[in-house]
N, C-alpha and C positions, 0 to 999 in steps of 0.2 A: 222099615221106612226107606232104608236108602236103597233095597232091591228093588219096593216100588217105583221109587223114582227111575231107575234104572230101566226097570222095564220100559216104562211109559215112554222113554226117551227112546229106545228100543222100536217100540211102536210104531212114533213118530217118523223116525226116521224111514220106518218100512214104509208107513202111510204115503208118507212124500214120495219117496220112489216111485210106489204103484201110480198115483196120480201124475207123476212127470212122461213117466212111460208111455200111461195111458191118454196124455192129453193131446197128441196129433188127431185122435180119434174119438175122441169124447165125445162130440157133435154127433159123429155118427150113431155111436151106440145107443146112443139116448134116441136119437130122434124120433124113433116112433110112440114112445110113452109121451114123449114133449110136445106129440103134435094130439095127441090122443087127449092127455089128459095133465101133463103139468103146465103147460104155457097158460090156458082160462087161470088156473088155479094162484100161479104168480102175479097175473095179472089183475086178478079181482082181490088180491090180498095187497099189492102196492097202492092201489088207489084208495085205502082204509090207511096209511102209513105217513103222518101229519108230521113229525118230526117238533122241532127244528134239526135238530142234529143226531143223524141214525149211523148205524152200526149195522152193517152187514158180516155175517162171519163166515166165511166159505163163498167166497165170490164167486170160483170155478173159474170157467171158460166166459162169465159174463151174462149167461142169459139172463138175468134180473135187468142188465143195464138198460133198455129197453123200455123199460116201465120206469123209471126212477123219475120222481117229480123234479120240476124246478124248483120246487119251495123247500126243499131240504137240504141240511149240508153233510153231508153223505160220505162214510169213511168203508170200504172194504178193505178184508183183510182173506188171504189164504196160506194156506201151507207149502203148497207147489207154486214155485217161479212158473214149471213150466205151463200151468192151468191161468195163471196168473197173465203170463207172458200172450196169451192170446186174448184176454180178457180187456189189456189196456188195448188192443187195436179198435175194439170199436168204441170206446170214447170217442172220441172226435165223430162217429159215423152219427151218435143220436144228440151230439153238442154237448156232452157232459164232461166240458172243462173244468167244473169248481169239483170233483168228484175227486178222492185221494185213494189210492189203491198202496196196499202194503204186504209185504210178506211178513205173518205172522203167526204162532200157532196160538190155537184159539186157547187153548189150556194154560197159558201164559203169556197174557196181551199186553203189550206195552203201554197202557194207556191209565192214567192218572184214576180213581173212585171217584164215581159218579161224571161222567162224563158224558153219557149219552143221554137223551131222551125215551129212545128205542132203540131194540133191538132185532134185526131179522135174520134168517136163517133157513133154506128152503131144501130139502133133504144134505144136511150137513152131519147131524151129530148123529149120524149111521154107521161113519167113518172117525169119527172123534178115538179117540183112544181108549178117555176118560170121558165119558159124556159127563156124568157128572162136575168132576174138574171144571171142563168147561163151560157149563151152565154154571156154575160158582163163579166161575169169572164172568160172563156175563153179567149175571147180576150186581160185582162188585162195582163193574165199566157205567152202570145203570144208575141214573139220577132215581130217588124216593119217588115211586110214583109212576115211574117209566115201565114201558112194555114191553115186552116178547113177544115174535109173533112167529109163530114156525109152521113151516109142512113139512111133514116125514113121513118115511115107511117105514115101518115097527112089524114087531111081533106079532100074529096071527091071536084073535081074539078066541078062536074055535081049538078045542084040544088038539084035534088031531094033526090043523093045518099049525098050531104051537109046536108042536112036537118035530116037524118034518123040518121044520123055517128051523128049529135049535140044530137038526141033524144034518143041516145043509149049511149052518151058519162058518166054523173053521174053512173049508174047502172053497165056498166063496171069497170068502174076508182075503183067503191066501191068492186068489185069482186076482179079484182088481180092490183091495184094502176096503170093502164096505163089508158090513154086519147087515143080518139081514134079519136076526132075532133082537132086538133093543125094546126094550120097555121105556120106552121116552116120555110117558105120561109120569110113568112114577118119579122117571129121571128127573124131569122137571122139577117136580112136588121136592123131592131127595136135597135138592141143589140151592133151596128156602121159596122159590119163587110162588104167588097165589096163582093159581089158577085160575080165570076167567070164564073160559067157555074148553070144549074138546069139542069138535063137527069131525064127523065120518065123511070122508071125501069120497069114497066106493065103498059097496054092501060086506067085503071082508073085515073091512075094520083096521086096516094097514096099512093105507094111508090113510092121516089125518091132518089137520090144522088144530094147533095149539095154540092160545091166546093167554096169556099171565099177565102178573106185573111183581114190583117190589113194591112191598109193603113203605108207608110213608112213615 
């Protein structure tokens, strides 16, 4: 138990690096998937996200902020200051002064059971440590009743593009701290939450939208 912990903290620590280092540039590297195909996909999932009070986990650079209603009271958390540290500039740009932004790791959140309503998260637990872990905390953060709502890319539905995504997955992770083989459907299920719906975002099956909740 206490090597596990060890490691995980281990992880952690690596995770944050990669993403502080990485976050001058984050913007760019994404940009053309972001223009291609996750900015619709963020945006047709926030305007389904009623609240009162949501939980984002992995805020990044901000690109959710954008989208965030005025009807919610709205708590992000990330792991990197430095991801973090660009993400509070555009507050003020789209008026989202009641918004709270915190550094936190998702695998251990500082925040009271049952506290949220929802919960979101938009290719996050790719890079999580412990996805499980932290889908356990989620749900602990999660009022009886409350939701999940995720998009990720996971593991290749088909053997052979399985197989390649597994033998590709260490050598990435070590490049910029994300996993590219994760089973986040079962993750979820693993972590107690129900499942609601899975939609196939593209014809591979690696990205999708997850939708759950906690049992009341």
């Amino acid at each position: 138990m206490e090597n596990s912990i060890d490691n995980n903290l281990k992880e952690s620590q690596f995770t944050q690096k990669r993403y502080n280092t990485i976050s001058a540039i984050y913007d760019l590297m994404e940009w053309p998937v972001e223009q291609l195909w996750y900015k619709k996909w963020r945006q047709k999932l926030w305007t389904e996200i009623d609240g009162p009070r949501v939980l984002e986990i992995g805020v990044g650079t901000g690109k959710n902020i954008p989208y965030y209603s005025d009807n919610v009271k709205l708590t992000g958390i990330d792991l990197s200051p430095g991801m973090l540290k660009r993400a509070k500039k555009l507050l003020p740009k789209y008026r989202q002064e009641s918004v709270t932004l915190r550094e936190m790791n998702a695998q251990q959140m500082d925040f009271p059971d049952e506290t949220f309503d929802e919960v979101v998260a938009t290719f996050v637990f790719c890079s999580v440590p412990d996805p499980v872990v932290g889908l356990k905390e989620a749900l602990r953060v999660t009022k009886p009743g409350g939701k999940l709502h995720l998009l990720e890319h996971m593991q290749a539905e088909q053997p052979f593009w399985a197989n390649v995504m597994e033998r590709l997955d260490a050598p990435i992770h070590y490049l910029s701290g994300v996993h590219i083989a994760r089973k986040t459907v079962a993750n979820v299920e693993k972590a107690g939450w129900e499942i609601d719906r899975t939609k196939d975002l593209t014809v591979s099956g690696i990205f999708k939208r997850i939708d759950a909740r906690k049992s009341t």
